[in-house]
Legacy VTK file of the C-alpha trace (Angstrom):
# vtk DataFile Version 3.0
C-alpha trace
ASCII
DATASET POLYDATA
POINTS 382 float
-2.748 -20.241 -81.452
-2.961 -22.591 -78.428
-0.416 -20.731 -77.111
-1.931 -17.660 -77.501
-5.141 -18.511 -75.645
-3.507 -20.028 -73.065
-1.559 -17.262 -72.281
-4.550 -15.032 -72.066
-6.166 -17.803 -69.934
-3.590 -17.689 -67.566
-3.707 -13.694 -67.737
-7.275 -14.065 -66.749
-6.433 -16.252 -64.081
-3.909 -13.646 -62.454
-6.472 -11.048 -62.970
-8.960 -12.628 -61.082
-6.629 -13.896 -58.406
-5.841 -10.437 -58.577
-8.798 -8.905 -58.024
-9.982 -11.574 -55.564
-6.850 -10.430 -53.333
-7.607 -6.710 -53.784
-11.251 -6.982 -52.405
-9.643 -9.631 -49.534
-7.866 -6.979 -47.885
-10.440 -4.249 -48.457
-12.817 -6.355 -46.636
-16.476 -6.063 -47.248
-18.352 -3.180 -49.219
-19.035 0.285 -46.946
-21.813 0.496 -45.273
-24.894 2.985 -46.349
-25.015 5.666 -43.842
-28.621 6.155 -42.862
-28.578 10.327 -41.776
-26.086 12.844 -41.869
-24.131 12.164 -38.834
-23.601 8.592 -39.917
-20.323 9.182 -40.758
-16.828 7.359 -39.342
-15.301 10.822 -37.501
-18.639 11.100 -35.447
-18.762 7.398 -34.741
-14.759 7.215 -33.759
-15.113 10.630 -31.640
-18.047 8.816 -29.676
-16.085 6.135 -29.263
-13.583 7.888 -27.508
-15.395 9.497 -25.526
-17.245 6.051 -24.856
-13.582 4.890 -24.029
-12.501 8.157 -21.766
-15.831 7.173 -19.440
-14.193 2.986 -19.090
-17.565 1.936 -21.436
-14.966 -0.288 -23.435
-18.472 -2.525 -25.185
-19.844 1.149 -25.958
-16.784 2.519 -27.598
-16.012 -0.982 -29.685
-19.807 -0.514 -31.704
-18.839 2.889 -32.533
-15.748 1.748 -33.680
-16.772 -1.231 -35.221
-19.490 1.296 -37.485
-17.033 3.699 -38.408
-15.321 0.546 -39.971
-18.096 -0.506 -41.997
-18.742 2.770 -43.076
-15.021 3.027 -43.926
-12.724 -0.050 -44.132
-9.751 1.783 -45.054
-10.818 4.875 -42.099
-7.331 3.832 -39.930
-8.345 5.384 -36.666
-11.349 3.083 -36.506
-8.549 0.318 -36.220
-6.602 2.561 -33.693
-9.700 2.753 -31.492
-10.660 -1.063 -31.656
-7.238 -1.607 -30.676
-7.492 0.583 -27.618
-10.044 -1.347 -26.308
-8.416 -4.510 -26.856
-5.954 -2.648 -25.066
-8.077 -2.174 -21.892
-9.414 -5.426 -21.878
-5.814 -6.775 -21.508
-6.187 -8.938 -24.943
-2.983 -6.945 -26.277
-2.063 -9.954 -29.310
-5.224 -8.661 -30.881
-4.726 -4.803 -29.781
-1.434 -5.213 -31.387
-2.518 -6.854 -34.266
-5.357 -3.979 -34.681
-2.997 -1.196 -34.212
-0.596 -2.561 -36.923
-3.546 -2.046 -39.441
-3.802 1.608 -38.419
-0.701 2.022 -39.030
-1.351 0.868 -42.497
-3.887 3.013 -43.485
-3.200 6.000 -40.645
-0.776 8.835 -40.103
-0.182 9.775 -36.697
-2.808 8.438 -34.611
-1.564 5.007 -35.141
1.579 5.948 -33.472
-0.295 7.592 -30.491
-2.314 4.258 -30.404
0.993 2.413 -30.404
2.598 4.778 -27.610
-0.409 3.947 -25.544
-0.776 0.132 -25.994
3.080 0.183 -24.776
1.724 2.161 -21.417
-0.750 -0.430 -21.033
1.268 -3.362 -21.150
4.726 -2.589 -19.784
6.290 -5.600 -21.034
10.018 -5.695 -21.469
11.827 -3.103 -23.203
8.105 -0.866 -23.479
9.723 2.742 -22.952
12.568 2.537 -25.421
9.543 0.837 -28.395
7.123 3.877 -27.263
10.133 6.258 -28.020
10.421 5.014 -31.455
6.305 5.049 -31.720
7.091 8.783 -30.807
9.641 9.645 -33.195
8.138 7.757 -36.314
4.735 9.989 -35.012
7.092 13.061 -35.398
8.546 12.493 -38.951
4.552 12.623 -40.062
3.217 15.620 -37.740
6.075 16.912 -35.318
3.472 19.604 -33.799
0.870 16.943 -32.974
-0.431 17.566 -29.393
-1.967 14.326 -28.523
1.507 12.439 -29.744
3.478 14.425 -27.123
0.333 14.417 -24.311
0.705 10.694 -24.299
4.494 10.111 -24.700
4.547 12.329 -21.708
1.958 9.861 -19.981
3.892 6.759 -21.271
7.075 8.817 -19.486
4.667 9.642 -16.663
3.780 5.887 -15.582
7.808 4.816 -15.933
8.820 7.701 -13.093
10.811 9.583 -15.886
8.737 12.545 -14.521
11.728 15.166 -16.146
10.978 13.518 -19.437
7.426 13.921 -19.002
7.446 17.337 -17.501
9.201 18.520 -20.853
6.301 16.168 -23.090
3.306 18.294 -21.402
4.773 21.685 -21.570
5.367 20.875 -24.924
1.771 20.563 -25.763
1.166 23.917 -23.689
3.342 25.509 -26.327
1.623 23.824 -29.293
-1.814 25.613 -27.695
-4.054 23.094 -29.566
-5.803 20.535 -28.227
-5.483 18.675 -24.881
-4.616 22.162 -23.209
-6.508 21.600 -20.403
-5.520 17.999 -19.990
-1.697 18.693 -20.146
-2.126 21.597 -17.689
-3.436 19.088 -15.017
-0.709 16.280 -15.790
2.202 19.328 -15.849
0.836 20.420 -12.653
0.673 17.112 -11.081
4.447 15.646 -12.410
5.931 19.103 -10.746
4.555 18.214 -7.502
5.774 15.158 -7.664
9.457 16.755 -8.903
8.913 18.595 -5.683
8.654 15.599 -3.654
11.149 13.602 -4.951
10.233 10.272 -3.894
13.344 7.886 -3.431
11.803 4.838 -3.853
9.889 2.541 -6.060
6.740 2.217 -3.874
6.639 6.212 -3.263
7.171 6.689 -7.185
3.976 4.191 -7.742
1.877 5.963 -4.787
3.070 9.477 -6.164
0.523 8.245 -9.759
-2.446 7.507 -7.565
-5.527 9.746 -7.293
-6.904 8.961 -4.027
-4.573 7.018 -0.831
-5.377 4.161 1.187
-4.162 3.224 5.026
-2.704 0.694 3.034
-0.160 3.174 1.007
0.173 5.620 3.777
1.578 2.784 5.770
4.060 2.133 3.169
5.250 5.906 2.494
5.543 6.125 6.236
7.956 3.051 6.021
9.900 3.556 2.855
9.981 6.949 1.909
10.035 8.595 5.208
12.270 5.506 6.962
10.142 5.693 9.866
11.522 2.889 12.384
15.389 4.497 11.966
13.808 8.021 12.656
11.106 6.555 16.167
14.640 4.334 16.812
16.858 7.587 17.023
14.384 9.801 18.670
13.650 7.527 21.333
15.239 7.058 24.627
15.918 3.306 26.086
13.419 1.382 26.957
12.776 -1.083 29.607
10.610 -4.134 29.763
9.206 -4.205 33.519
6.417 -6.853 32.460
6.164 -9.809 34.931
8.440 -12.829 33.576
7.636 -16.484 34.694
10.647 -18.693 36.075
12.692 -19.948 33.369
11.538 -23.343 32.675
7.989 -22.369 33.607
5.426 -22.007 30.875
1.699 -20.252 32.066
-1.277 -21.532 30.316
-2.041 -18.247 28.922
1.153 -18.965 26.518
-0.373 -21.553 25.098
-3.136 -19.558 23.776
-2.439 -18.861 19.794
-3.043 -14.580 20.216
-4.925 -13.392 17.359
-3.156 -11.006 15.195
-3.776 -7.026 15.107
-5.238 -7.194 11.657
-6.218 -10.211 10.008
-7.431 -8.551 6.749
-4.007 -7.802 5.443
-2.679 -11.575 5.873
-2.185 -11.499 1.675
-1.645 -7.718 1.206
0.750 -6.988 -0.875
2.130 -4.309 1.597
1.426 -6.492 4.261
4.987 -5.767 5.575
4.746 -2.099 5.627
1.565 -2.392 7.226
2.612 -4.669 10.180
5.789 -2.351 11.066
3.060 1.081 10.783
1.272 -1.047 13.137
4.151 -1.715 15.249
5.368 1.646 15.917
1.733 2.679 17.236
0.931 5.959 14.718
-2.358 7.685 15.985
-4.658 7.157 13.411
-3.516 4.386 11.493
-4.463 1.306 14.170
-6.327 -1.980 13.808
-9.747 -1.557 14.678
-11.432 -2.805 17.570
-12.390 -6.245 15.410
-9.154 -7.218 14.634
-9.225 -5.550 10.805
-6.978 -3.025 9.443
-9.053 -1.931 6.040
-6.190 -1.782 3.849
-8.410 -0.130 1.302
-9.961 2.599 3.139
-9.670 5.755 1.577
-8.034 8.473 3.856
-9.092 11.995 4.213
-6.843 15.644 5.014
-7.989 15.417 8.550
-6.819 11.849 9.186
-3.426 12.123 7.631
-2.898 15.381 9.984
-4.074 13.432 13.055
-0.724 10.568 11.345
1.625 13.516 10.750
1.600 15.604 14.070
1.673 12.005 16.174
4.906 11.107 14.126
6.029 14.673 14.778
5.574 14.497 18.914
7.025 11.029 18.815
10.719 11.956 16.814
10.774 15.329 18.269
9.425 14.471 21.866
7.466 17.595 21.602
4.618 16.741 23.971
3.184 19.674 24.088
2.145 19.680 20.615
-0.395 17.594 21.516
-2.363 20.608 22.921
-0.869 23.798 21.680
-4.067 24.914 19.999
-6.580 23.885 22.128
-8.857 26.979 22.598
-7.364 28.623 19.920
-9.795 30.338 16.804
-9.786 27.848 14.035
-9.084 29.723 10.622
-10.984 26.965 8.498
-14.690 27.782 8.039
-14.859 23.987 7.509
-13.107 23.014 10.608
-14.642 23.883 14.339
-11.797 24.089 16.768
-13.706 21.235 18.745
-13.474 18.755 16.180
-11.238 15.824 17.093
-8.325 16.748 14.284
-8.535 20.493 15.122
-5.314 20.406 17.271
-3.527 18.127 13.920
-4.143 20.399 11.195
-3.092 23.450 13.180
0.174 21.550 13.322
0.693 20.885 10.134
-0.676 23.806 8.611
1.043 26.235 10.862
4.422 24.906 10.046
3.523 24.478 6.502
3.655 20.904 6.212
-0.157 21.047 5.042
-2.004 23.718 3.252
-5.280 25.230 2.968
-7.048 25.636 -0.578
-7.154 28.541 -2.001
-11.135 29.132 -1.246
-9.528 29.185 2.513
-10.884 25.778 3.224
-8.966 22.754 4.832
-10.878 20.205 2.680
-11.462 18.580 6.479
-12.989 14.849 4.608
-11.643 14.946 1.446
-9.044 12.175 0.058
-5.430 13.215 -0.632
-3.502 12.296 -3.636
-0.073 10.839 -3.737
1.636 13.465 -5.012
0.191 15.561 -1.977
1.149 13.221 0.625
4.862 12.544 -0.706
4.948 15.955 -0.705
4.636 16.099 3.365
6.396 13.997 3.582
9.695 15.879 1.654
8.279 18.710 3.869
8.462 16.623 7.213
11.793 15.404 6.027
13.013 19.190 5.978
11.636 19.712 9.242
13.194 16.949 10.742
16.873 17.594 9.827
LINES 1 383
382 0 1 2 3 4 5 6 7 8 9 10 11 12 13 14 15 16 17 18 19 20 21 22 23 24 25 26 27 28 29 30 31 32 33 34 35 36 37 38 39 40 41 42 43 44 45 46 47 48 49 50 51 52 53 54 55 56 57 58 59 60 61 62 63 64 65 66 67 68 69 70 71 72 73 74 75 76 77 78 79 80 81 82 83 84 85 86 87 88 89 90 91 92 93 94 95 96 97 98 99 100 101 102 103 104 105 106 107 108 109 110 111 112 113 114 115 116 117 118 119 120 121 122 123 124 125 126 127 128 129 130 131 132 133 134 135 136 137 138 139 140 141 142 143 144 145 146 147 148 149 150 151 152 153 154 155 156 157 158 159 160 161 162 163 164 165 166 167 168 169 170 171 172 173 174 175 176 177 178 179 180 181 182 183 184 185 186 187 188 189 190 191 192 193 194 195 196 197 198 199 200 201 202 203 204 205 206 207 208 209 210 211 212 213 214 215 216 217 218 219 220 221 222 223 224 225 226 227 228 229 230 231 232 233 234 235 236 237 238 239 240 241 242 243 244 245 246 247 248 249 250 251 252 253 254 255 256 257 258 259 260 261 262 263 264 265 266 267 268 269 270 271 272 273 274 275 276 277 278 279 280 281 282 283 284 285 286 287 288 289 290 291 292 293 294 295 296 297 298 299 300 301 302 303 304 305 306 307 308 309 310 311 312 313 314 315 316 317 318 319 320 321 322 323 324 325 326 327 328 329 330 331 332 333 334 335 336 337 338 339 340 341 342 343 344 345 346 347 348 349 350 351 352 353 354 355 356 357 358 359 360 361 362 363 364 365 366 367 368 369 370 371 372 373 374 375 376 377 378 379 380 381
């Protein structure tokens, strides 16, 4: 009889252990919603949207409610782990997406394929691949899987790869159309351009240039001291030289350097050789500063382009070929100081109008459109 009862005690015991273990892991009780649109779909698509705009605080409350209103709702988790994500905490992003993946389907793979893109830590690519093809085994026509493999493939220059991922979701014709359109569009002109090395692949992803990566393209991925070295004829130096032996008090004065805002750049070195060879355009300033970080527009990198063009070709009369000539640009007078430079380029197709018939005269120029002169001034140059 002992026996009996305290086998049923221990029973009890398990039951309760049980039990206690069950609600453990479903966490607390839901939350009441308090209207109609209280629900964890409205709170997680506001919290992407919250998360599209960089409001990472925003998007984690409307995350955080569509958990309480549903602990076992997995793309609450996926979202919460996103923001971890952008905040660079990625032991708790990872931890967060590993419960979506629990209670999820295929958004917890798309999560995982995007924490991977974040981080870029060791073997990331190949471990987004398998994200990608555990994602297809549960939904093999989900748009959003292949829209971010292909930006996963996107940000590690695998651009054929990622071509293929966005015209993918172009076929599907669901959601993120218009989103894949752009990114398909961009990653061609960037196939186009072929950039040869790293630091053009990088600057080929960015929306707007600086002086800081035009300096660099100029110097890696159009080799500009071998092409100003072959194009130009021997120099001499004719400056005054004292006796040896004789040292002149202005020797002894430390020179201050052409830019002293770029002395911890990390393209300090492409900057100091762009300064070096002299391109119109891409100076020091007058105080001694370079502005590394300055935004270019069309109009400036024309003025760059046609002065690297006179200097390989020795072509001087580029200079002034189309002064007094009817500009074609209802944005661009023919007096204005790049008139002559975007003639240039445009004329030999180098640069291009929009398709309004506008030059764009001040706005910035991507990456992608700047490598893509440069391929063109390459061609020319042969």
């Amino acid at each position: 009889m002992n026996r009996t009862r305290n086998g049923i005690f221990l029973l009890l015991i398990l039951l309760a252990l049980t039990a206690f273990s069950f609600v453990g892991c479903a966490g607390k009780e839901p939350a009441k919603p308090v209207s109609v649109m209280d629900n964890p779909d409205h709170h997680f698509n506001n919290g992407m949207k919250f998360l599209d705009k960089g409001e990472y605080d925003n998007a984690l409350v409307e995350f955080e409610r569509a958990k309480a209103l549903d602990p076992k709702y997995g793309k609450a988790y996926m979202g919460v782990g996103l923001v971890q994500g952008f905040k660079g905490d990625f032991d708790k992003a990872f931890e967060s997406m590993k419960k979506a993946k629990g209670l999820d389907g295929v958004y917890a793979h798309v999560g995982m394929i995007r924490l991977y893109s974040m981080q870029r830590a060791g073997d990331w690519l190949k471990e987004a691949e398998d994200e990608f093809e555990a994602g297809k085994k549960k939904d093999a026509a989900s748009p959003e899987l292949y829209f971010h493999m292909g930006k996963a493939y996107k940000v590690a220059f695998e651009f054929d790869k990622a071509a293929a991922a966005f015209k993918k979701v172009l076929d599907l014709n669901k959601d993120f159309v218009g989103e894949a359109s752009q990114e398909w569009a961009l990653v061609q002109k960037i196939q186009r351009a072929a950039p040869g090395t790293k630091i053009g692949k990088q600057i080929a992803l960015i929306d707007k240039i600086t002086r800081a990566d035009v300096a660099a393209l100029f110097i890696e991925e159009l080799n500009l001291e071998k092409l100003y070295k072959a194009g130009k004829t021997k120099e001499y130096d004719a400056s005054f030289k004292p006796p040896e032996g004789t040292a002149l008090a202005a020797d002894t004065i430390t020179k201050t350097p052409p830019a002293m805002d770029i002395v911890n750049h990390p393209l300090k070195a492409d900057i100091d050789a762009a300064i070096n060879l002299g391109i119109r355009g891409l100076e020091p300033f007058p105080d001694h500063t370079f502005a590394p970080g300055m935004v270019i527009s069309k109009a400036n990198y024309a003025m760059m382009v046609e002065d690297i063009l006179i200097k390989v070709s020795g072509d001087e009369k580029l200079a002034t070929k189309f002064i007094g000539a009817v500009s074609p640009f209802p944005d661009v007078r023919s007096d204005h100081y790049a008139f002559n430079s975007i003639m240039v380029c445009t004329t030999r197709g180098l640069m291009e109008a929009k398709l309004d018939g506008y030059f764009g005269l001040e706005e910035s120029l991507s990456g992608a459109d700047a490598l893509l002169v440069i391929r063109r001034m390459k061609d020319e140059l042969k």
